[in-house]
Backbone as ProteinMPNN parsed JSONL, in Angstrom:
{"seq_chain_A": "XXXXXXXXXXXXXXXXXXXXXXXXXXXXXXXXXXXXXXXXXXXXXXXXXXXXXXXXXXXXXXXXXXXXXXXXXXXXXXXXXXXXXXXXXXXXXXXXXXXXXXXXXXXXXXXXXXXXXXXXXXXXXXXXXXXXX", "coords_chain_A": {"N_chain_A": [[-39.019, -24.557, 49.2], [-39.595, -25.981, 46.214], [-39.135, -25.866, 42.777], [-40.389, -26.366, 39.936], [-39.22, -27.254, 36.305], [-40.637, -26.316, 34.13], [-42.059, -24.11, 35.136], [-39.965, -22.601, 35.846], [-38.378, -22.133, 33.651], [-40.785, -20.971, 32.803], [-41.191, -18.429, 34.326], [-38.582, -17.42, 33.892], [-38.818, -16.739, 30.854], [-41.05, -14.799, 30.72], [-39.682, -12.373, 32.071], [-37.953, -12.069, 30.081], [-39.867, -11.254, 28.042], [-41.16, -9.097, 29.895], [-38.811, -7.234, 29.905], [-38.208, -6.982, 27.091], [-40.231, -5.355, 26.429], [-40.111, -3.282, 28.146], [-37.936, -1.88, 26.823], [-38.673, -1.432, 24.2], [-40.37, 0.608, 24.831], [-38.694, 2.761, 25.786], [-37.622, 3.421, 23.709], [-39.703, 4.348, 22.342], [-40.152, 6.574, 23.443], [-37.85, 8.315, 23.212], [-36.158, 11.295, 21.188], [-36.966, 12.031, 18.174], [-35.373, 12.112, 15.311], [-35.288, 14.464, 12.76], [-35.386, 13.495, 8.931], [-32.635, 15.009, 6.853], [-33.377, 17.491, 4.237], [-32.684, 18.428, 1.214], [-32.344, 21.56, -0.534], [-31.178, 22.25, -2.832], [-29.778, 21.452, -5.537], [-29.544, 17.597, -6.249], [-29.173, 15.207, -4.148], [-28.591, 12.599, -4.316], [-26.546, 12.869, -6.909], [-24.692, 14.42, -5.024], [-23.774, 13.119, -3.38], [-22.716, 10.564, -4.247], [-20.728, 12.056, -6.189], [-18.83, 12.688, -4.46], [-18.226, 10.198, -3.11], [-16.976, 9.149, -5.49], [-15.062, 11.06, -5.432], [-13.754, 10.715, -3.349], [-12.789, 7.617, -4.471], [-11.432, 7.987, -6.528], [-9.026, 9.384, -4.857], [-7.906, 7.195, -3.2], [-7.004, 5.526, -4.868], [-5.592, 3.176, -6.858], [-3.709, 3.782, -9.151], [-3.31, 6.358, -8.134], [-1.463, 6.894, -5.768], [0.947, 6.751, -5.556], [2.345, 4.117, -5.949], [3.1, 0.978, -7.732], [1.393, 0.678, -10.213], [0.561, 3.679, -10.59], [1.011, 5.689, -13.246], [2.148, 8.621, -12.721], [3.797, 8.678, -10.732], [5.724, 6.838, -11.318], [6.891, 7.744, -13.516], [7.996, 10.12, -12.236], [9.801, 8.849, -10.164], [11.504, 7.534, -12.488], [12.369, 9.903, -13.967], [13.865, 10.881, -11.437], [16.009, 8.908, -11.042], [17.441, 8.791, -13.232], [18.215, 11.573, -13.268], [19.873, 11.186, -10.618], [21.647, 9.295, -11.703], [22.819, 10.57, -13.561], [24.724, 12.569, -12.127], [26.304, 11.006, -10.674], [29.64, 10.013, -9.792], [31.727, 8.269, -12.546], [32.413, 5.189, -12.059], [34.956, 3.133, -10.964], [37.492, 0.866, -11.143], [39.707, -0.282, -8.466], [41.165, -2.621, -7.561], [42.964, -5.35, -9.131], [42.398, -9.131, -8.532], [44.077, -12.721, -8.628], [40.783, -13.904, -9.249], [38.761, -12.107, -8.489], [37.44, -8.597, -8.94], [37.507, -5.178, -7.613], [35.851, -2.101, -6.933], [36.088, 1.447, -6.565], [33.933, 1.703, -5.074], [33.037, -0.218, -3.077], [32.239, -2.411, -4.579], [32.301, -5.848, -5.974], [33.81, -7.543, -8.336], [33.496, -10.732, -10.35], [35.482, -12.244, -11.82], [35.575, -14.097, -15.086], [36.67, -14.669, -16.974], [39.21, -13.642, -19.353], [38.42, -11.04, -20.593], [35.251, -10.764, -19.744], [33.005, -10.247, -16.919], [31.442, -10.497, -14.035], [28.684, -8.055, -12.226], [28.303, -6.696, -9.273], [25.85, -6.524, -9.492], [25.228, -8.749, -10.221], [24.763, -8.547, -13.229], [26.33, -8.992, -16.694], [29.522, -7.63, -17.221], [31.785, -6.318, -19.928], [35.15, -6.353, -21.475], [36.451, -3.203, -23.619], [38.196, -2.375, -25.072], [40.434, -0.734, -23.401], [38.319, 0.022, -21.701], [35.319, -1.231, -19.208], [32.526, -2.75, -19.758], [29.844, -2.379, -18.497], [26.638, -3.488, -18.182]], "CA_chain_A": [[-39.914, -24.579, 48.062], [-39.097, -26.323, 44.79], [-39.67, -24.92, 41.167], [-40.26, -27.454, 38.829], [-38.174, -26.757, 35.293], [-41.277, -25.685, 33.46], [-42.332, -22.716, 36.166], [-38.717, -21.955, 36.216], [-38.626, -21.558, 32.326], [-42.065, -19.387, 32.531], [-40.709, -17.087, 34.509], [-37.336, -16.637, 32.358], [-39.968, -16.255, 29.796], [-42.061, -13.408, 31.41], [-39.012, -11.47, 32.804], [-37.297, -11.563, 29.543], [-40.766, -9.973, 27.571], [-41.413, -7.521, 30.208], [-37.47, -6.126, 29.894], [-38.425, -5.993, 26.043], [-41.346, -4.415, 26.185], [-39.504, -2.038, 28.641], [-36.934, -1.392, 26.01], [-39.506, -0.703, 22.969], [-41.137, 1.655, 25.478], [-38.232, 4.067, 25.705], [-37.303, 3.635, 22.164], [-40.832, 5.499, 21.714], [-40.223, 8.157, 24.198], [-36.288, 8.918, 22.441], [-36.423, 11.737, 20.717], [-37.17, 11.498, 16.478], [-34.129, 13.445, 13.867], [-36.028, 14.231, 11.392], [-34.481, 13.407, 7.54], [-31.918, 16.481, 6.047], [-33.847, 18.035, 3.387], [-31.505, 19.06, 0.734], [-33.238, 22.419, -1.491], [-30.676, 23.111, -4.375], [-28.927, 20.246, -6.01], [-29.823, 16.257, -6.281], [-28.45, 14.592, -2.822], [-27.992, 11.208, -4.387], [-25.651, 13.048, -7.36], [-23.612, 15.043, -4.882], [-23.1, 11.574, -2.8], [-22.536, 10.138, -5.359], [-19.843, 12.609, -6.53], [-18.406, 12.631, -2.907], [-18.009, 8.944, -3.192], [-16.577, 8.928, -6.835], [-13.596, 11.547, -5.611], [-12.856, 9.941, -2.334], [-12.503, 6.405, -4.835], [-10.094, 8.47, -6.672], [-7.831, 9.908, -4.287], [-7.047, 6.227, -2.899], [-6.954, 4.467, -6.193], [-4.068, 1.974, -6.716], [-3.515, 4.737, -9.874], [-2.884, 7.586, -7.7], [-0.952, 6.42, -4.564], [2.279, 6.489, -6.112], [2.466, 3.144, -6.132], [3.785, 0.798, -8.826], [0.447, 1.732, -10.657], [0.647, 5.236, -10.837], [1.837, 6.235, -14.187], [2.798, 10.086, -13.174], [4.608, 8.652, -9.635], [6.777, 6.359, -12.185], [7.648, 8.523, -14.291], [8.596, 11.015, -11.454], [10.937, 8.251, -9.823], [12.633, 7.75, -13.461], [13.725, 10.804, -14.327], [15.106, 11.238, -10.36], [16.939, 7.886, -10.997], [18.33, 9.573, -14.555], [19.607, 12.568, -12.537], [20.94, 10.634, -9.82], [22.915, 8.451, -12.818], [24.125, 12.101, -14.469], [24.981, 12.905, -11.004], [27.102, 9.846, -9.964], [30.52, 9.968, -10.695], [32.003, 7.032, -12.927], [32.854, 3.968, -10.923], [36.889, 3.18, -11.306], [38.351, -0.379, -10.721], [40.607, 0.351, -7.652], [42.465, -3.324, -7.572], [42.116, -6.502, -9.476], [43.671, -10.131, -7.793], [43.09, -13.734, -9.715], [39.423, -13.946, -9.658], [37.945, -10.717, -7.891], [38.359, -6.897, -9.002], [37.056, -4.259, -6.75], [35.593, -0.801, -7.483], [35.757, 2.747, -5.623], [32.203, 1.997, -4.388], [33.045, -1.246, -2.926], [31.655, -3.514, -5.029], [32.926, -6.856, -6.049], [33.616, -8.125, -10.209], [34.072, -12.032, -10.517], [36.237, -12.414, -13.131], [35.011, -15.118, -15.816], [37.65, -14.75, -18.277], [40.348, -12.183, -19.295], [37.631, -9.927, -20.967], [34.497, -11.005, -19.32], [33.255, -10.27, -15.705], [30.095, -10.37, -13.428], [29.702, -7.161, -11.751], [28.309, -7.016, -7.801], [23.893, -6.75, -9.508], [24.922, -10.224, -11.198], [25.086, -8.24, -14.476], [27.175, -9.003, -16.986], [30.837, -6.747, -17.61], [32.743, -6.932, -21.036], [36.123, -5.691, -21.642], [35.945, -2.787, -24.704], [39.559, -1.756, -25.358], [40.741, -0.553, -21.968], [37.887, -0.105, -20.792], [34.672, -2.093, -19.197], [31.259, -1.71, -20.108], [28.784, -3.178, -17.593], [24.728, -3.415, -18.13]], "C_chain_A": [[-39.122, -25.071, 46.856], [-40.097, -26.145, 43.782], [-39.384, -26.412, 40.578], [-39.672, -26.906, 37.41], [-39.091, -25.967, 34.388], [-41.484, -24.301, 34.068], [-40.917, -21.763, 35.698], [-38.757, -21.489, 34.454], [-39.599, -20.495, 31.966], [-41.593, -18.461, 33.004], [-39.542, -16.449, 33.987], [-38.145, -15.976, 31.404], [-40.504, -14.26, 29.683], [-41.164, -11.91, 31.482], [-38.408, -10.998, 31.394], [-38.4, -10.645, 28.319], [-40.99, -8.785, 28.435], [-40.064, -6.88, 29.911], [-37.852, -5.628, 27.769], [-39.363, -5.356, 26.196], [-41.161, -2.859, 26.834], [-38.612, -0.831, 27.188], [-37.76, -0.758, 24.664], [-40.066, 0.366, 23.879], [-40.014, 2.948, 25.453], [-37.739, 4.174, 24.65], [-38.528, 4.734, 21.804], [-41.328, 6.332, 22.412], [-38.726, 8.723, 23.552], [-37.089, 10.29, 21.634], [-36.315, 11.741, 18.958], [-35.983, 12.4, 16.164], [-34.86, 13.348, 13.296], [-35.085, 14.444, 10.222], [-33.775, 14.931, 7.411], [-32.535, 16.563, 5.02], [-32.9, 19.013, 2.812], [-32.628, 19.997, -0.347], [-33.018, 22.43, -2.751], [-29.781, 21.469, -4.616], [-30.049, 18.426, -6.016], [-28.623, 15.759, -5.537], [-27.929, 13.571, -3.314], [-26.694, 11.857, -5.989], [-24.588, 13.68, -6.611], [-22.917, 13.752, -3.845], [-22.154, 11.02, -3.454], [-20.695, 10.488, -6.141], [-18.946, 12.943, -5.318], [-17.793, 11.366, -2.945], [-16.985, 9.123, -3.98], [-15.277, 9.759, -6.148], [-12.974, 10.748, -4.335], [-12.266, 8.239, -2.785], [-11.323, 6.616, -5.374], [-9.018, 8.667, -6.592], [-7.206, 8.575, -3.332], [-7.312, 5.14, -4.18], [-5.547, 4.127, -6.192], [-3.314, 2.99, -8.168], [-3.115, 5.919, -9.527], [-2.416, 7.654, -6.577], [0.555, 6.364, -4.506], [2.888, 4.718, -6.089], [3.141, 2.54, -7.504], [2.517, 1.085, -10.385], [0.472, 2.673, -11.414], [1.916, 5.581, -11.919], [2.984, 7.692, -13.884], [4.299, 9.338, -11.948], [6.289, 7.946, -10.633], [7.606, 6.674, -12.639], [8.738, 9.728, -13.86], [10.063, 9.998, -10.76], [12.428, 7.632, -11.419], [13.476, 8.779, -13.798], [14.424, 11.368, -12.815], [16.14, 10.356, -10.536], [18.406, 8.266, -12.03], [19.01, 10.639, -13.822], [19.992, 12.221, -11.556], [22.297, 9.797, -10.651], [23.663, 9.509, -13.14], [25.061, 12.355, -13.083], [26.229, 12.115, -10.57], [28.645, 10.065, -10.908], [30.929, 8.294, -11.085], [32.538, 6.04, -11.696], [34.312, 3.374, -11.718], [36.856, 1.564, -10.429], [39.793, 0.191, -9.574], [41.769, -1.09, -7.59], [41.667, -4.432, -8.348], [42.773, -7.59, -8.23], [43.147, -11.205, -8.898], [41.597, -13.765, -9.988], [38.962, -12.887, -9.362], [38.267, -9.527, -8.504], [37.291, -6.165, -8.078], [36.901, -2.899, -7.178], [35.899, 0.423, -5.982], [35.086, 2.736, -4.742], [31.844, 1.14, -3.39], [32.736, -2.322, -3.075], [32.711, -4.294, -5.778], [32.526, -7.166, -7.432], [34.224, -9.161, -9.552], [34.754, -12.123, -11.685], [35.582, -13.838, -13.846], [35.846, -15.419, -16.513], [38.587, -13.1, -18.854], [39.367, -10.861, -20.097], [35.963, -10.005, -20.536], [34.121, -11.0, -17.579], [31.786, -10.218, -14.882], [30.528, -8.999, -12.099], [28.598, -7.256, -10.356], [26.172, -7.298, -8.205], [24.159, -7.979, -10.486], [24.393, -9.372, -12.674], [26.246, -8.504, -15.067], [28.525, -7.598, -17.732], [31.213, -7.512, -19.149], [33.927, -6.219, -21.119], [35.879, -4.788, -23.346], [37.166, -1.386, -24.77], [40.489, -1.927, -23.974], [39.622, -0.115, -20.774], [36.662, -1.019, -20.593], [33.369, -1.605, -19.252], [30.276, -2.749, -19.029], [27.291, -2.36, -17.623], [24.255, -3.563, -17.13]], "O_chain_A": [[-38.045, -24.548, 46.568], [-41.326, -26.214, 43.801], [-38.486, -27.237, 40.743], [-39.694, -25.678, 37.492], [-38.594, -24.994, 33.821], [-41.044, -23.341, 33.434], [-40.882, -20.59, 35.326], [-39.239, -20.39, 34.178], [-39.466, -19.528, 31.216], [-41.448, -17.469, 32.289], [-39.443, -15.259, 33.69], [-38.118, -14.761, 31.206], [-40.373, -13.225, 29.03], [-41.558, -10.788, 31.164], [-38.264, -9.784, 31.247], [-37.993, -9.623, 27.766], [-41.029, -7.647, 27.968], [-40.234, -5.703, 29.592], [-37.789, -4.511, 27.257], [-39.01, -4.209, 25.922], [-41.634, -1.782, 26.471], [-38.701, 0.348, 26.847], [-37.436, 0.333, 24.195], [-40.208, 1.345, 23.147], [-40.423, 4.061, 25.125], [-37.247, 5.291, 24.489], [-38.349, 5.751, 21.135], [-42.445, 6.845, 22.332], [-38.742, 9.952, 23.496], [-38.309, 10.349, 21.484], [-35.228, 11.303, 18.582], [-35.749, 13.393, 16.852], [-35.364, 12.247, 13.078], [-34.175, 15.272, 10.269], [-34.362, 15.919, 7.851], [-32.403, 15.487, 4.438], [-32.404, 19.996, 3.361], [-33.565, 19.426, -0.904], [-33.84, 22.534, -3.661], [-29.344, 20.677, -3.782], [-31.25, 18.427, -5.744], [-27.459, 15.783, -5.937], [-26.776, 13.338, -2.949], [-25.794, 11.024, -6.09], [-23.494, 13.685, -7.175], [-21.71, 13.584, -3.668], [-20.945, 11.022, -3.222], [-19.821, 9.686, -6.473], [-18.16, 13.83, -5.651], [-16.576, 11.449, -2.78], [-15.912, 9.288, -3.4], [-14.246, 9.101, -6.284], [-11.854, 10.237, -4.358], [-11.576, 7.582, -2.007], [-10.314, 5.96, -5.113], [-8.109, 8.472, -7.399], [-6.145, 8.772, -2.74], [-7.843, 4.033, -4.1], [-4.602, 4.692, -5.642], [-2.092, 2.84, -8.152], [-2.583, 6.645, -10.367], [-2.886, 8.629, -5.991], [1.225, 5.985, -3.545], [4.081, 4.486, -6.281], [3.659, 3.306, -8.316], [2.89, 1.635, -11.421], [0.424, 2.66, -12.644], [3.126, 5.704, -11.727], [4.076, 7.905, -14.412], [5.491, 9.449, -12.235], [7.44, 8.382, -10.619], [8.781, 6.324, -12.53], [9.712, 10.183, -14.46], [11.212, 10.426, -10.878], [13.643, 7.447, -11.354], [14.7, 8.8, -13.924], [15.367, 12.157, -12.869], [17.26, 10.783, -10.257], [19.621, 8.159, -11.864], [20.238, 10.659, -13.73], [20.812, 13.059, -11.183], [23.482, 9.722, -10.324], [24.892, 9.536, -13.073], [26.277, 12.271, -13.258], [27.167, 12.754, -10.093], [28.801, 10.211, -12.12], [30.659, 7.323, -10.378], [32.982, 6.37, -10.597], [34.492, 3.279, -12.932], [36.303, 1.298, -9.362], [40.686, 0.95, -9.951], [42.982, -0.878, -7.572], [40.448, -4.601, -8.387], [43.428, -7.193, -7.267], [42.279, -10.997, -9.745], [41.282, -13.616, -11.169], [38.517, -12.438, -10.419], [39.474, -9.333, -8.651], [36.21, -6.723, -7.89], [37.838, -2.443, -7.834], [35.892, 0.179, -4.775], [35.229, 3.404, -3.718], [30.796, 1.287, -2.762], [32.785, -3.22, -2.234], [33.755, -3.783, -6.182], [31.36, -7.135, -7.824], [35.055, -9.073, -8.647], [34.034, -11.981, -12.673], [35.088, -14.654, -13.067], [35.898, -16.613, -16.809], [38.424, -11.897, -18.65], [39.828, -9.72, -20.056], [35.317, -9.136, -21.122], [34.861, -11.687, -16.874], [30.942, -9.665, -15.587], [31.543, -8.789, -11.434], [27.875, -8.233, -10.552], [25.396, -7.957, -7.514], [23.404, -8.192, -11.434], [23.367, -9.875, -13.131], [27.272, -8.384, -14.398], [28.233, -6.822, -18.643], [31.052, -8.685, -19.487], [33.7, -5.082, -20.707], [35.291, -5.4, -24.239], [37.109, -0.165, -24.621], [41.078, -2.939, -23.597], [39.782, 0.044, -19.564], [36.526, -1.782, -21.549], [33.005, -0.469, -18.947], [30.3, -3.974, -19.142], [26.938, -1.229, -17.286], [23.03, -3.531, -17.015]]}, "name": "protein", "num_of_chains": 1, "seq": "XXXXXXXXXXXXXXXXXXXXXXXXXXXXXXXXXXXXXXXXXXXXXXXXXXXXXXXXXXXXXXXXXXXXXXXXXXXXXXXXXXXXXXXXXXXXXXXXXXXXXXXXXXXXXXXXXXXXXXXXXXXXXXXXXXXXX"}
């Protein structure tokens, strides 16, 4: 037996309305939820206010991020008592161009009172001793 392309298309047709019509049929045997009925309050303000704190608590302001004024301020003054904390840094050798610290960091020498110190800041000489920014 041969199907000609139209037949063959009707019945794609047919098969694929009866499967919907199947499918709306047990959609309207499912059983219904009926809506939450809220008594005391206004639902769309406590949403609302549900929303608003969960926008809050990941705000680019409160993440400690670079942002976040309090987090900032908390990593400055640890940085300040890690500085009180630290003992001075001591020149342990010089040679022609290089001097070397305690800590192992490296000064380029520039000139007999001038020096770059290992954060590419500049050193100055300031008596006997060196002051680096």
């Amino acid at each position: 037996m041969t199907w000609s392309r139209t037949a063959y298309i009707s019945i794609l047709a047919l098969a694929a309305a009866t499967a919907n019509a199947q499918t709306h049929r047990w959609r309207a045997l499912a059983p219904q939820t009926e809506p939450a009925i809220h008594l005391a309050g206004n639902s769309w303000q406590e949403a609302n206010e549900l929303r608003n704190a969960r926008v809050s608590a990941s705000s680019i302001t409160n993440n400690g991020g670079a942002w976040d004024e309090r987090a900032a301020a908390k990593r400055k003054e640890e940085a300040r008592l890690k500085a009180q904390q630290a003992p001075p840094t001591t020149f342990t050798h010089c040679d022609a161009g290089f001097c070397y610290d305690n800590k192992g960091g490296v000064y380029h020498r520039v000139g007999t009172d001038f020096m770059t110190g290992p954060n590419g800041r500049a050193c100055h000489r300031a008596g006997n001793m060196w002051n680096c920014n």
